[in-house]
N, C-alpha and C positions, 0 to 999 in steps of 0.2 A: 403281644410281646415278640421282641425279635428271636428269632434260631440263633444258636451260638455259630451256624457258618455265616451268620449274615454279618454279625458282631466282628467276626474275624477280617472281613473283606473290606479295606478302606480305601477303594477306586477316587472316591470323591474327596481324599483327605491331600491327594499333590495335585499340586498345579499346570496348567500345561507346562510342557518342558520347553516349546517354546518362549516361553518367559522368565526362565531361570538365568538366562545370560544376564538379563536384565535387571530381575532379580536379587540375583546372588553371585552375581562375575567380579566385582569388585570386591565384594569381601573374599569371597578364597582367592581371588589371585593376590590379594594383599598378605594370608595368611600363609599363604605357597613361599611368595617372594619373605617373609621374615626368617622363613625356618631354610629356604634352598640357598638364597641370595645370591639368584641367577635369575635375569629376568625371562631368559629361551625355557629356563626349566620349568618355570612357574606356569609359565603358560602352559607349556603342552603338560605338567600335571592337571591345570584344569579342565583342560579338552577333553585329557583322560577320564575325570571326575566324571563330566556332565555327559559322555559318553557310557559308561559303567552306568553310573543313577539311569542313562534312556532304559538300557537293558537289562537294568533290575527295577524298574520304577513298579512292577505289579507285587513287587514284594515288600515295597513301601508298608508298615505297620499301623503306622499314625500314631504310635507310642512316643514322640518325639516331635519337634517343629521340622520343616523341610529341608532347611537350612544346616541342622542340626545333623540329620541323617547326610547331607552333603559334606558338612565337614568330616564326617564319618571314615566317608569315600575315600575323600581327600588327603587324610591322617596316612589311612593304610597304602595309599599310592604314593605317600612320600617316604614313609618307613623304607617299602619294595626302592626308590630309590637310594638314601644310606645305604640301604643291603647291595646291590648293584654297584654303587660308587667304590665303594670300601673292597669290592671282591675285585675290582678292576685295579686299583691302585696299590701299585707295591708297598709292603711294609716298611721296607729301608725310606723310602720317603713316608712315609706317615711318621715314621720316627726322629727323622733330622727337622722335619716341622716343630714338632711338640716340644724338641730337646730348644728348640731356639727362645720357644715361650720361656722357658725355666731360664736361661740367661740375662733376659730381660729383666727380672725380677728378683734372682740371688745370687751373693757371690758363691766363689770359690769353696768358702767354709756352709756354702748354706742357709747362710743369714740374709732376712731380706734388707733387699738394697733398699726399700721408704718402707712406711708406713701411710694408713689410709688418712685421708685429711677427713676436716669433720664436716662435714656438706652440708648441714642442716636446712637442710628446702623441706618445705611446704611439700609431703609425700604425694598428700592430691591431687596435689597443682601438676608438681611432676608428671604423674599420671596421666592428667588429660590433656597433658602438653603435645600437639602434633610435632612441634620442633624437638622435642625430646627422644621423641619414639623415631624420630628421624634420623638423630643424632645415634641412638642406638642401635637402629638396625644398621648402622656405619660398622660401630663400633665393632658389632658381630662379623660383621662382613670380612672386617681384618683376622680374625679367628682363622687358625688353620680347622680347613673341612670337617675333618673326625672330632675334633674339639667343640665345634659349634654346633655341628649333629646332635651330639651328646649331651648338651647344651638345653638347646631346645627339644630334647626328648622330655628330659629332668625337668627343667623350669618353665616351657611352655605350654608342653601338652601334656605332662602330671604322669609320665609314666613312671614305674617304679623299677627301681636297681636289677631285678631279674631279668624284666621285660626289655630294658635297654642292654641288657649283657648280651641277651639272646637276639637281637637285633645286629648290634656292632660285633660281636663275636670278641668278646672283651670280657676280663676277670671284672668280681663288684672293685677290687684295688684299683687297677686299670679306670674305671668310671670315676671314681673316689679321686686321685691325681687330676684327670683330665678336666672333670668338674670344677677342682680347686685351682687350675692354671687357666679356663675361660673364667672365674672371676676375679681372678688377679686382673688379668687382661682386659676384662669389662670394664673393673674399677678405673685404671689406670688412662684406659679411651675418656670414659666417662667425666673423670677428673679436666682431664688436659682440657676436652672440647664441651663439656656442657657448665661442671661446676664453677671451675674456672672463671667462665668467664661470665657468669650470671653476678 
């Protein structure tokens, strides 16, 4: 029977790290590039990644796929940049951004200027559609920065209202608006360039 120090030590559970570009280069730089949507940033967050994973690879658990503990990395190296972005960038522009979303969308009194059409696709299909998700990460792409951050904190990587406030440095109201003007904005991309014209 093994010693519980032996149990603990999982040298043989990661791969070389020479093989991780190889690996796993394409999925986090795809997953970098949906949530930065900057292709300079994406990259060197995952230089960063696979750099960070070199110099903690003997702390590797094995409690997880390798991959897994990568995207990990990778999460927190992109959080550290929203955080960076957002302390660099004036609030008078983050504001004239987001006020421009809402124009788009309501008049004067308020009232939305459409309503959502009824899209009825095949959810699946959608899903595994590479042209779709192509057409989406466009979509995002048009998003003002703090918006689409926020965005994919919420909807893609499942963090919750705290954890994003405390990130963005933002009220849960603040998240709650900004959330609800990237999917106005989603739908409205969504509409014109995917439903449309299916």
């Amino acid at each position: 029977m093994k010693s519980s120090k032996e149990n603990n030590n999982f040298p043989s559970k990661i791969s070389d790290p020479e093989t991780w570009v190889e690996s796993h280069g394409d999925y986090l730089f795809r997953y970098a590039l949906m949530r930065l949507r900057n292709r300079e940033s994406a990259e060197n967050m995952v230089q960063e990644t696979f750099l960070a994973a070199l110099t903690a690879r003997n702390s590797f658990s094995g409690r997880s796929s390798e991959r897994t503990w990568l995207v990990g990395i990778l999460k927190h190296k992109i959080i550290d940049q929203y955080r960076k972005s957002f302390r660099e960038k004036p609030i008078s522009q983050i504001q004239t951004e987001e006020e421009q979303t809402v124009d788009q969308f309501y008049d004067a009194m308020e009232n939305p200027k459409g309503y959502p059409k009824d899209w009825m696709p095949d959810p699946v299909k959608v899903l595994h559609s590479k042209e779709f998700w192509g057409i989406f990460k466009g979509c995002l792409g048009h998003l003002p920065e703090r918006t689409a951050s926020a965005f994919s904190m919420r909807e893609m990587d499942g963090m919750d209202t705290d954890e994003i406030c405390k990130e963005l440095g933002i009220s849960p109201t603040n998240l709650w608006v900004m959330l609800h003007r990237a999917r106005l904005q989603l739908r409205a991309c969504l509409e014109q360039n995917w439903f449309e014209k299916k």
